[in-house]
C-alpha positions in Angstrom: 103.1 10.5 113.0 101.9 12.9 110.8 98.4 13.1 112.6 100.7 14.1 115.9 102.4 16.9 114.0 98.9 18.3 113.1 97.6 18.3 116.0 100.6 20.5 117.6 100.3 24.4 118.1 102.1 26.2 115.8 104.7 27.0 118.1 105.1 23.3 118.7 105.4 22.7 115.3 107.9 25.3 114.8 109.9 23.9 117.9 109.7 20.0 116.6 111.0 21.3 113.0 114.0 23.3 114.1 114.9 20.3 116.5 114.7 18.1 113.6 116.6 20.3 111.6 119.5 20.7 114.7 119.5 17.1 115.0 119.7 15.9 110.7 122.7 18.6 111.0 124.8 17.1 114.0 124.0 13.8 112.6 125.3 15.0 108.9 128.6 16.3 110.9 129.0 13.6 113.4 128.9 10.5 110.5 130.1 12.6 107.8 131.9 15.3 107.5 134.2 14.5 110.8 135.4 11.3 109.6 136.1 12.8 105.9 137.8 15.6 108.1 140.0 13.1 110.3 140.8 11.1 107.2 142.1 14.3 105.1 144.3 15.6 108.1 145.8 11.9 108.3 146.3 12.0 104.4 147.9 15.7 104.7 150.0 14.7 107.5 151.4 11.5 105.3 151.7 13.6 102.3 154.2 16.1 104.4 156.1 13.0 106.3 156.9 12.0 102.5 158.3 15.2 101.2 160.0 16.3 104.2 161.9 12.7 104.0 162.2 13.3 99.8 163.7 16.7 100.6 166.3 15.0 103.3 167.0 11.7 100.6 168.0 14.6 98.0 170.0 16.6 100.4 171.8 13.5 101.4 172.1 12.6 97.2 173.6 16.0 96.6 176.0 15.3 99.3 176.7 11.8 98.8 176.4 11.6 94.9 173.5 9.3 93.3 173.8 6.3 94.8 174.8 4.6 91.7 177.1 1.7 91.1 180.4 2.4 92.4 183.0 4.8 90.6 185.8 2.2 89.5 187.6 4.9 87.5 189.1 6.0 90.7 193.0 4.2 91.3 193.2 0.7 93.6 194.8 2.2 96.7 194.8 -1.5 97.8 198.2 -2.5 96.5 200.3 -4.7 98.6 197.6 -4.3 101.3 195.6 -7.1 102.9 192.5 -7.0 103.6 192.8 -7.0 107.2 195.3 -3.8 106.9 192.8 -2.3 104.8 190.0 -2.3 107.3 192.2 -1.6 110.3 193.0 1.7 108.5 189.8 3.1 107.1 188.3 2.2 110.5 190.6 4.3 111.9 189.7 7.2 109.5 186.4 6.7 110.3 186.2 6.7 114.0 185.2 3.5 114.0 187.4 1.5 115.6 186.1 1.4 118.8 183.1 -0.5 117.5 184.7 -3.5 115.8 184.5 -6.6 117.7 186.0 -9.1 115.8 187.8 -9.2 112.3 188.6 -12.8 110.5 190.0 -13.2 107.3 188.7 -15.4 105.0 190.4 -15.9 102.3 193.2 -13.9 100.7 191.1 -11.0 99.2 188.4 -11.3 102.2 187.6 -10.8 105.8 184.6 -10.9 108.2 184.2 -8.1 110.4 181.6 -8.0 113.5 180.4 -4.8 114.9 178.8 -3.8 117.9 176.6 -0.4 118.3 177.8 0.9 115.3 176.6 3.9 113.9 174.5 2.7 110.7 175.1 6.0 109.0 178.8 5.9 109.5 179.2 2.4 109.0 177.7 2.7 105.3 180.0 5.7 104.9 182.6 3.3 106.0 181.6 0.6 103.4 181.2 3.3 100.4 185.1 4.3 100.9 186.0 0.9 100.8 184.2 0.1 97.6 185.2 3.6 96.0 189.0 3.6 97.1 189.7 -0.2 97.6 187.4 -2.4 95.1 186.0 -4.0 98.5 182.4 -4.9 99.0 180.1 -6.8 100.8 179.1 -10.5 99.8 176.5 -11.2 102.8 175.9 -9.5 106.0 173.5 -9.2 108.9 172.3 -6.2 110.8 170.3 -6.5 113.7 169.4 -3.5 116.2 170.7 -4.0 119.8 169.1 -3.9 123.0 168.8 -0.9 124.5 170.2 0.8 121.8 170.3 4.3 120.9 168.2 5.2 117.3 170.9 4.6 114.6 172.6 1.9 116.1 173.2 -1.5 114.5 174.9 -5.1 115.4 176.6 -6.0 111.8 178.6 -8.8 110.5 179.4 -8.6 107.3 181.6 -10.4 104.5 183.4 -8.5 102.4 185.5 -9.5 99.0 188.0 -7.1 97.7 187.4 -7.5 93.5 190.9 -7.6 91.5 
């Protein structure tokens, strides 16, 4: 190889090195620096998915409170209410009657409730009042998303207890 180079003009040679040069240098961008490139902007574009969704989780936490354990210093509005009468009315508040499919009691402090395209957002609302204002929460439930559904919307059944 070298014997070919010497026996190039000088032009030739000049030509053969620059073209060598080009070549080292597309090759340097085109298996490194592009995938190190592609790989920061992916990184980047993660990095600002997280805080823009950190910055909406402590919007929502100034609006909602922490997200703690639920205040029980508040009074029992439950008095002389069943359960059943309980959920028909704080459904109602909510808007959410229209979604409720089927409510059961189960025992004297409990009842099932079955939703259909319910608004997951409003329907954990809708659970948060019931544990602040009327000692009731959940014992076991299932969500599952519908089909065809709108983003947002669930199928739940769900168990709840009202605590004394």
């Amino acid at each position: 190889m070298k014997d070919w180079f010497d026996g190039l003009a000088p032009r030739e040679r000049i030509m053969v090195g620059v073209c060598a040069l080009v070549v080292a240098a597309s090759l340097l961008w085109l298996l490194v620096w592009m995938p190190v490139d592609n790989r920061h902007d992916a990184l980047r574009a993660s990095v600002d998915d997280w805080q823009a969704g950190l910055t909406q989780l402590e919007r929502l936490a100034a609006t909602y409170g922490s997200g703690g354990p639920p205040d029980r210093t508040q009074p029992d509005q439950s008095r002389g209410r069943t359960p059943v009468v309980i959920v028909d009315t704080t459904l109602r508040t909510r808007g959410l009657s229209g979604a409720l499919r089927r409510s059961q009691p189960t025992t004297s402090t409990g009842i099932r409730v079955e939703f259909e395209n319910v608004a997951f957002d409003s329907l954990v609302l809708w659970l948060g009042d019931l544990s602040r204002s009327y000692r009731m929460d959940v014992q076991a439930g299932s969500l599952s998303v519908p089909p065809r559904a709108e983003p947002g919307r669930v199928n739940a059944t769900l168990t709840l207890e009202q605590q004394r």
